[in-house]
Every structure is written in C-alpha cells, then in structure tokens.
N, C-alpha and C positions, 0 to 999 in steps of 0.2 A: 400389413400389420403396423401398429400405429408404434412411435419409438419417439423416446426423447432426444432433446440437440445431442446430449453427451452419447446414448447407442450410434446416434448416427454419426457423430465424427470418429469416435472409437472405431466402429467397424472400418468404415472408410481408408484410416490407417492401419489398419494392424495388419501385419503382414502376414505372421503365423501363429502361434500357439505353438511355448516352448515346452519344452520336458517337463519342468516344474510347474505348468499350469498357467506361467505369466504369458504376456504376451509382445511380443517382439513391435514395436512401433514404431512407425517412419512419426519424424519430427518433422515439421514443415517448416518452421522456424525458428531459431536457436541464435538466443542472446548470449551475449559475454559479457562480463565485465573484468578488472585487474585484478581480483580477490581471488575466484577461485579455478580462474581460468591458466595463470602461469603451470601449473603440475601437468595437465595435461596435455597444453602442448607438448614440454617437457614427454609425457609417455608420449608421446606421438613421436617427438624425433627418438625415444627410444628404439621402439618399436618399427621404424623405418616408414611411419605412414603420412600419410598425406591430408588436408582435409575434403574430403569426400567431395562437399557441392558448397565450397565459400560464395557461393552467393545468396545462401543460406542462412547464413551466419553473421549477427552485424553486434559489433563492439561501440562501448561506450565505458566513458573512466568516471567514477561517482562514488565509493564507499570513500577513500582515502584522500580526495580531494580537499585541498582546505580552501576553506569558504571566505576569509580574510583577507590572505594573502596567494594568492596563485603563480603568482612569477616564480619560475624555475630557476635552479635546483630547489625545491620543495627542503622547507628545514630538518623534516622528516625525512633519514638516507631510505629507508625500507618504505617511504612514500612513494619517494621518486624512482628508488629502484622496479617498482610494480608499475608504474605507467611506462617506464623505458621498456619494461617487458613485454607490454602489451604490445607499444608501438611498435616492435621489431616482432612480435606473434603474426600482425595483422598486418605488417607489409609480405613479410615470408611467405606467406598463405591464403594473402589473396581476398583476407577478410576487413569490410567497409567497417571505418573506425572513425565515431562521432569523439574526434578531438578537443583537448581547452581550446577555445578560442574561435572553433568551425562555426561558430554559433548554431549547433545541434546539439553539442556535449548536454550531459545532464543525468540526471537518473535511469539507469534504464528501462524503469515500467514509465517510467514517463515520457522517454524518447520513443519508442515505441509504437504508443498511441499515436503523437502527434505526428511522426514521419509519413504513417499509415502501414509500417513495415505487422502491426499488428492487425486483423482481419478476421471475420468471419468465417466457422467450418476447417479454418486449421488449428495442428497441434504444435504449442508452444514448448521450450524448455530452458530453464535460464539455471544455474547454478546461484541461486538467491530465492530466500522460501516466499517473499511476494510476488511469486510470478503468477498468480492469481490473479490480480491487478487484472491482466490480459484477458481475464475471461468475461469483462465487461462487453465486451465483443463478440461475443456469441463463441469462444476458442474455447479450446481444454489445454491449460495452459499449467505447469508443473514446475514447481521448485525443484532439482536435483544437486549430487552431489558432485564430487570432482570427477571420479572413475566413469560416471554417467556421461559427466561433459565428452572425457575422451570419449566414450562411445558414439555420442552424437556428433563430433567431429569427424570421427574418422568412418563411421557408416552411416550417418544419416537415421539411427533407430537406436530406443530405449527398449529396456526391458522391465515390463509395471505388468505389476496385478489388475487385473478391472474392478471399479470400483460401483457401490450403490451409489442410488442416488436419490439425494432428500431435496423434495421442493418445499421451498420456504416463502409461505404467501405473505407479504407482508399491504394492506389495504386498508382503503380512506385515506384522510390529508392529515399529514404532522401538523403541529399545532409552533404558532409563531416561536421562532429561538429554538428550532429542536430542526437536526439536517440530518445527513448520511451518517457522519461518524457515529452520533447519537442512535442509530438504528441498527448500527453491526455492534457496537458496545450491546446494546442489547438483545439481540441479537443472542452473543457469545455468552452471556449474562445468562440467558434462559437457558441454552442447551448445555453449557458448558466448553471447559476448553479441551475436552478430549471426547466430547461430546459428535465431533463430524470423522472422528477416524473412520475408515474406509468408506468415506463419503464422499462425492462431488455434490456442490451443493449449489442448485437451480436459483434462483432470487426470480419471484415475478411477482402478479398482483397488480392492482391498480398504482400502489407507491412506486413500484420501480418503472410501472408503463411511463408513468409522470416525469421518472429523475430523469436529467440528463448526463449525458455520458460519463459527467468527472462526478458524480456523485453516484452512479454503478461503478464507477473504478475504486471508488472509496470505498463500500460494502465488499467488492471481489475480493479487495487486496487485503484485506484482514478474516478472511476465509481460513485462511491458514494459523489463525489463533484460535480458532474453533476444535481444530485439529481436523478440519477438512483438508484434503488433499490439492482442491480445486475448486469455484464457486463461479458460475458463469450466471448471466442473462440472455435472455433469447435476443437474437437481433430485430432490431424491426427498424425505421424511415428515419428515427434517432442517429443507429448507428449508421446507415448510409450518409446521411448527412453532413459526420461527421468526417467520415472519410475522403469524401469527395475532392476531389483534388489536389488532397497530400503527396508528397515527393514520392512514395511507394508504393500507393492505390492505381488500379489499374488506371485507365486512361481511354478513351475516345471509347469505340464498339465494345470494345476489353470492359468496358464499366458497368455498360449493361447488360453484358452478359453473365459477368460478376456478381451484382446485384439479383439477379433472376436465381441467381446459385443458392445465394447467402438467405436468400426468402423463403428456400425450401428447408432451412436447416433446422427454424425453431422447431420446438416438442411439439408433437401430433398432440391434437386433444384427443383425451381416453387414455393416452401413452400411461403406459404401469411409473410407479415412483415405489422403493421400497419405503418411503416415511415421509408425510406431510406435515407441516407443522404452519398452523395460520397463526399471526398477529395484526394486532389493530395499530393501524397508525399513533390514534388517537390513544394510545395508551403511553407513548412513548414520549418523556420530557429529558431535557438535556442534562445526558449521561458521562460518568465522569470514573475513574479504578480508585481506589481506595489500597490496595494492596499490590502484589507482585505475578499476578497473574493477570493480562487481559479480560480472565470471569471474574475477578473481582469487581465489578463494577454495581452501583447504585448511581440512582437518581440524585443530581445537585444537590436539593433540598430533603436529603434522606440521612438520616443515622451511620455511620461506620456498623458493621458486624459485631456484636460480640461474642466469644467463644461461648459463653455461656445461652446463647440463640440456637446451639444447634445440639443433637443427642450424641450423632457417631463422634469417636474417638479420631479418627483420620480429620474429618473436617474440624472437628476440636484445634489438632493442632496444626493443622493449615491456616487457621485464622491467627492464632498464639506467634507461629510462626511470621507470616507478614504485619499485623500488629506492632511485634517487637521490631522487625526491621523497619516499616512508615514509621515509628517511635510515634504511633497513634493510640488513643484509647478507646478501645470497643463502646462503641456505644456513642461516643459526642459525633458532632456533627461535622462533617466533611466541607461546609462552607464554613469557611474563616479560617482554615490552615494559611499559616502563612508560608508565599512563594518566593523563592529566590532568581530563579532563570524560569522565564516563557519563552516557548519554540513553538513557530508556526515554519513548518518545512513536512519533509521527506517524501516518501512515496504514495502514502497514505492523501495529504493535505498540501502539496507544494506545489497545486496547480492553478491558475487563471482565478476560476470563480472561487480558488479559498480566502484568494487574496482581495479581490472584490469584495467579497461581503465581510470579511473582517473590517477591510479599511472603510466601507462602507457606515460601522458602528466606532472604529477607531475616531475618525476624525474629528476634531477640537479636542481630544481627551490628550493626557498623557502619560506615562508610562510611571508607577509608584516608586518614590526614593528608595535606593535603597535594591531594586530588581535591574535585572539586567535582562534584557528585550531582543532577540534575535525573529528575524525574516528570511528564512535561507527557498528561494525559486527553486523549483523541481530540474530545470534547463534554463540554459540561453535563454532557449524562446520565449519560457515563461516571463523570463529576466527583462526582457525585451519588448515583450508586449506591458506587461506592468510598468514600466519605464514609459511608453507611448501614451499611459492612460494616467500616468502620474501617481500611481497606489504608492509607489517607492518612493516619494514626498510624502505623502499620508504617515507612512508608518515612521519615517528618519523625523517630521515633524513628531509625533506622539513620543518620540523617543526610542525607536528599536535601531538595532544595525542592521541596514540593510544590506545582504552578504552576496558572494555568489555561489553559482548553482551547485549543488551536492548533497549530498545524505548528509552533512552535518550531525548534527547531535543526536540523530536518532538512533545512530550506534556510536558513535562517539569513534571511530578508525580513521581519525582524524585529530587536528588540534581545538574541536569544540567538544569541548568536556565539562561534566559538573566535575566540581571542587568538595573535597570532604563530603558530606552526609546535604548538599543541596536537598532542595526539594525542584522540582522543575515539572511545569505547568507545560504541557508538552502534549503537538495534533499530530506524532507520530503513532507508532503502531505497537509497542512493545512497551510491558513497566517490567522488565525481570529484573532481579537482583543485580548493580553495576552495568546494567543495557545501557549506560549514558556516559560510561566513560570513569566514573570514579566505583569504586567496589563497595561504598558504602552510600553513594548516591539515591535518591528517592525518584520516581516520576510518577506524575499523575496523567495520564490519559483523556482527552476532552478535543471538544473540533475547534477549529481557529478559531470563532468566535469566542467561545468560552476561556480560549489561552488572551486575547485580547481582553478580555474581560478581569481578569487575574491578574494579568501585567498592569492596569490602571490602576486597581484597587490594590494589590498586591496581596492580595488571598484569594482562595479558593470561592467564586462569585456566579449567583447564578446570573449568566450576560442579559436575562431579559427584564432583570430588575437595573442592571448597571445601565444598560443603553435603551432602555424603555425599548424594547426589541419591538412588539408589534405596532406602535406608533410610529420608528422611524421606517419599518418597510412600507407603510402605508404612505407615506410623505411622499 
C-alpha cells in the first residue's frame, strides 16, 4: 500500500496507541537548548530519574547568548545563570553539549544540520517551535513543550496526536530576486496562519527538487507560522550529499547502508494526501509582512491592506488592529517605510548561502545614516566559514556589525533589542507584537537580500531594483 514519508516514519515509531487515541512515540533525536530545558531536568531529579539513552540527546546554548560580547560572567545574571545550568545538566547526564567557543556552539536547528546529528526517517523533538527546520531532511521533527522534554529525557517517547497531511507543490523557476523566504511568506500568505493546524506539511514539486538544502531548511523552519505542526521534504542525492561526512552521519559500510534506508522513505507515488495545494514559482515576487502576523504578508511592490478591503468583522479588525500598532495606513505602499535596525541572522536565514548572496549584492554599497546594520551567523561554523571567504569584510565594509553566533534579535532573550517603537527590516521568522525585544517595537519580515537592501536605502526597497538583481547574478 503505497504511504507517504510522514505514515512511514509515524508508524515506524509509534510504539502504541494510548487511551486517548494519541499515540505514544519513540523520539530518535532530542535537542536542548538553556531555555526550556532547566525545569525538566529539574522534574527529573525530582522524580529520582535518570536520562534514558543520552546519547540521544545533544545540547547547544543559543536564545540567551549575547552576540557582542561573550566573555563570561555574561552582564545578564539569569543569562549566565541558564548556561551554568545547562553546563552542569549535560555533564550530570551524560548529554553532548556544543559549548561557546567548541566551535560547534550556535543555533540548534542549525547545529543539527550541519553536525549531521539531523537525518533522514527519524523523529526529531526540541523544546523550540522551529524544530521544523529538521524536516528539510526527510524527518518528522516537532516543537514541544517543557513537560514533553521531561518525557523525552527520561523515556525516550512523546505523546502526539497523528496528524494529516497537506502536500504543497510549489513548480517552475522563481524569477530573479525572489528565494525561499519569499516562497514560505507566501506560502503562509495563501493558506493562512492557522491554516496548517493538524497538518504536517509535505513541500515538493520541481522548486524544491531544485532548492538546496539551506533553502528547504528555510521553507521547513517557518511551517510552524502556518500553524503546521511539522513541514518536511522528501529526501533524495541533495540530502545525501549533504550529510556525507559530517561528525554524526554514519560512516564507512554504515553510509551505504544508510543511504539504501533513507531512499526508501520518500512518499510512494499514488500515496493519499488529505489536501493538495499547487503554486507557480512564477507567480511568486519578493515578499515582505506588513503587519503582526507572519500571513500578513504582500508583495514588495503591493498596497498595505485596508480594513475597508475586507467584508467580515473579525478580519476588519485584525487589520485596524495591526495597522494601529505598524502606525501604517491601509492602503499606502509598504516600499518607502522607513527602517531603523536590519537583521540578517536566526534560524530562519543565518546560514552559509544567506550570507553569500546578500554579501554578493552588498558589496561596494553602504549601509544608510542614520540605520543600524547587524549580521549575527547561525554557528561557529557558519562564523568561520564566512570568515575563510571574507563575507565578514563585505558586510563590516558596507557598514553592519558583524556579531557572533546566536539567535540575536529574532527573539530578542538577549542584549539585541529594538529600542522604543523601531521598526526592524528583519530575515527572521516571526513579526508578533514586542517578538524583538521592545513591546512597542515593529518588524518586518523579508530574506537577506531584501534586509540588505533596506539597510543601504534605509526603507523598505524592493533589492532587484536596488542592486539591479538579475544583472549582477548573471555577471
């Protein structure tokens, strides 16, 4: 019987079928990080327990990190006190902890990938709702809560509902200046942001046979703005590729028999989907929020919303509502706001090729009076590799700081924060009300390029008129 990736790894773990109809899950892989991982060790030495299979389990420090200054004691006491916690979690118990300075630390949907501790046909679970991210790798990978953590510490299994599953064709060739961000913003845009609840949501089609892996990680990892649960891609010689030789990927006979494994797991064709939904590459231009929801989004070159656009009463003032707080007017145009702080970082965009092709259209520009221009790397590695290729001259030339590795400003649980009612030109993942650190703060939503683009001009800009975009890729 023919079954999609997600039946096939679902079954493969579940263990049983509880009373309530959920179903009992072995976790094959379980991240941590300092945030929401202290309580439940804590219930674990409650409880007199132990963790189950730490080798299971691999820790990395990345919400609370500050990006500036990293020498310890951290100026933040409840900073530093969350990573001394960790350190002492993950020596106690036995669990692999990518430290400052190991030169692995970083984000953990980004350490992950790149360790190769992330893989094909397992189930993932992190206490952080982009653990989606992972499912760029063919996994069914879940954001959970704390109570969850302890569960997957101390038995190795969650308890989750099964979910359907929507496959999202997305085919043809984007058109120059328009990348992954640009195609989950739209994406989210079409369906809405509560539009994938009780969905895991498939991504294929000729666009995503094409992306490469940091650009299905970019589509995966904003799944969960959709209000999907989980968003995978089928594996195929991409993800092999990638994996090949990482510190966690199997190794010698182990790889090929791996690989033979990971080949079998894509969707059968025929396989049932509860709900397809196809879009055209070609439809899709570089996308940007305008409001406080990730489905707020429009096209660059498009109109704001105006309440008066829509009939029902609810979306009446769901517009009224974000409006009043962007301090936008329905209806003018969303290029020319002007920007105060541009972030190219998080987990979203704080990989390798974000930073290539920004710095790619960065170069000889500079950053507009008056903005303030941050670069914060996904990891070390990232850190380190853009160092080897000089992007981190690119951009400290153009004028940004370039910081290190951490989730920075895209939650702000940290010392990079907007100040008062900023606005902030931002290739993270989230515009909610004070997501940036100030409660009165704005952000707007768009892919590195576009935050490059906004930091030179210092408005909202569409980047394929700023950096003549399909002229310099062709060069």
């Amino acid at each position: 019987m023919s079954q999609s990736l997600f039946e096939k790894v679902w079954n493969a773990h579940a263990v049983k079928t509880l009373s309530n109809g959920q179903t009992q899950l072995l976790i094959g892989t379980h991240l941590i990080h300092e945030v929401t991982s202290p309580q439940a060790f804590g219930m674990l030495r409650d409880l007199g327990l132990t963790v189950k299979y730490p080798n299971r389990t691999f820790a990395t420090v990345d919400h609370i990190v500050p990006t500036k200054n990293q020498v310890e004691p951290f100026e933040d006491n409840l900073a530093q006190d969350m990573i001394t916690a960790l350190r002492e979690n993950c020596e106690e118990f036995g669990v692999k902890f990518f430290d400052i300075g190991s030169g692995g630390q970083g984000i953990v949907h980004v350490v992950g990938p790149e360790q190769g501790i992330t893989q094909p046909g397992t189930t993932i679970a992190c206490g952080d709702s982009h653990t989606a991210t992972h499912g760029a790798f063919g996994a069914i990978a879940f954001g959970i809560g704390t109570t969850q953590i302890r569960d997957v510490l101390a038995t190795q299994t969650m308890a989750l509902g099964k979910l359907k599953v929507r496959r999202i064709n997305v085919d043809g060739e984007l058109p120059p200046g328009v990348y992954a961000k640009d195609v989950v913003l739209h994406i989210i845009k079409l369906l809405g942001a509560k539009g994938g609840i009780g969905y895991a949501y498939e991504y294929g089609g000729s666009l995503f046979d094409n992306f490469s892996m940091e650009e299905r990680m970019t589509v995966c990892n904003m799944s969960i703005e959709g209000g999907a649960r989980c968003g995978y891609v089928n594996p195929d010689e991409k993800t092999f590729e990638y994996l090949k030789g990482r510190p966690y990927s199997p190794q010698g006979e182990e790889w090929d028999k791996a690989v033979e494994g990971w080949k079998a797991l894509a969707s059968d064709e025929g396989c049932h989907y509860d709900d397809i939904v196809n879009i055209r590459a070609e439809d899709i231009a570089p996308s940007v929020t305008w409001g406080i929801s990730p489905d707020h989004g429009i096209f660059v070159n498009e109109n704001i919303p105006s309440a008066d656009d829509v009939s029902g009463e609810e979306e009446k003032k769901s517009i009224e509502e974000a409006l009043e707080y962007m301090q936008f007017e329905g209806g003018s145009p969303i290029a020319g706001k002007k920007v105060d702080v541009c972030f190219i970082g998080s987990c979203t965009n704080g990989r390798l090729s974000d930073y290539r092709e920004a710095a790619k259209y960065l170069k000889g520009h500079k950053v507009a009076e008056g903005v303030q221009a941050i670069a914060v790397p996904g990891s070390e590695i990232v850190d380190h590799l853009c160092r080897q290729e000089g992007l981190h001259q690119i951009f400290e030339d153009a004028g940004f700081e370039w910081r290190g590795a951490g989730c920075s400003m895209c939650l702000a649980m940290n010392p990079d924060k907007l100040i008062g009612d900023q606005l902030c030109a931002s290739s993270s993942n989230r515009n909610f009300k004070g997501r940036q650190g100030s409660p009165v703060g704005r952000t707007i939503l768009m892919s590195p390029v576009m935050v490059a683009a906004a930091a030179v001009t210092g408005v909202v800009s569409d980047a394929r008129e700023v950096f003549q975009v399909g002229e310099v890729a062709a060069a």
